[in-house]
C-alpha positions, 0 to 999 in steps of 0.5 A: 525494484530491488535490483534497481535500488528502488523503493517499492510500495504497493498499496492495497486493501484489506482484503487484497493483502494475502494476495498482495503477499503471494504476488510479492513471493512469487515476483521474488520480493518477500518484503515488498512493503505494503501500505493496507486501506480499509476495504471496500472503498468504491461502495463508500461516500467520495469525502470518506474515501478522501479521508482515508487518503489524507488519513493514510498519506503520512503512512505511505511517505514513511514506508517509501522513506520519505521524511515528513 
């Protein structure tokens, strides 16, 4: 994505992030921009998991670089 002049992000939970973080190194994108949910979310309630969709959405447009 880089080569491409492309903002990446990758969205993750917390649990994935080291991994996440070791894909990223190996694909050669250290700083591959991670935006980090609470983990588990396909064990919780469907409004929760919307609310940390709406709770994360500006989180995610800044590190895209979108302004808001």
């Amino acid at each position: 994505m880089a080569a491409q002049d492309k903002t990446a992000v990758a969205v993750v939970t917390e649990e994935f992030v080291p991994l996440a973080e070791i894909m990223a190194r190996n694909m050669e994108r250290p700083g591959l921009r991670l935006c980090v949910l609470p983990y588990p979310l396909d064990t919780r309630p469907e409004p929760e998991v919307r609310q940390i969709a709406l709770d994360f959405w500006e989180q995610l447009l800044e590190s895209l670089g979108v302004p808001h």
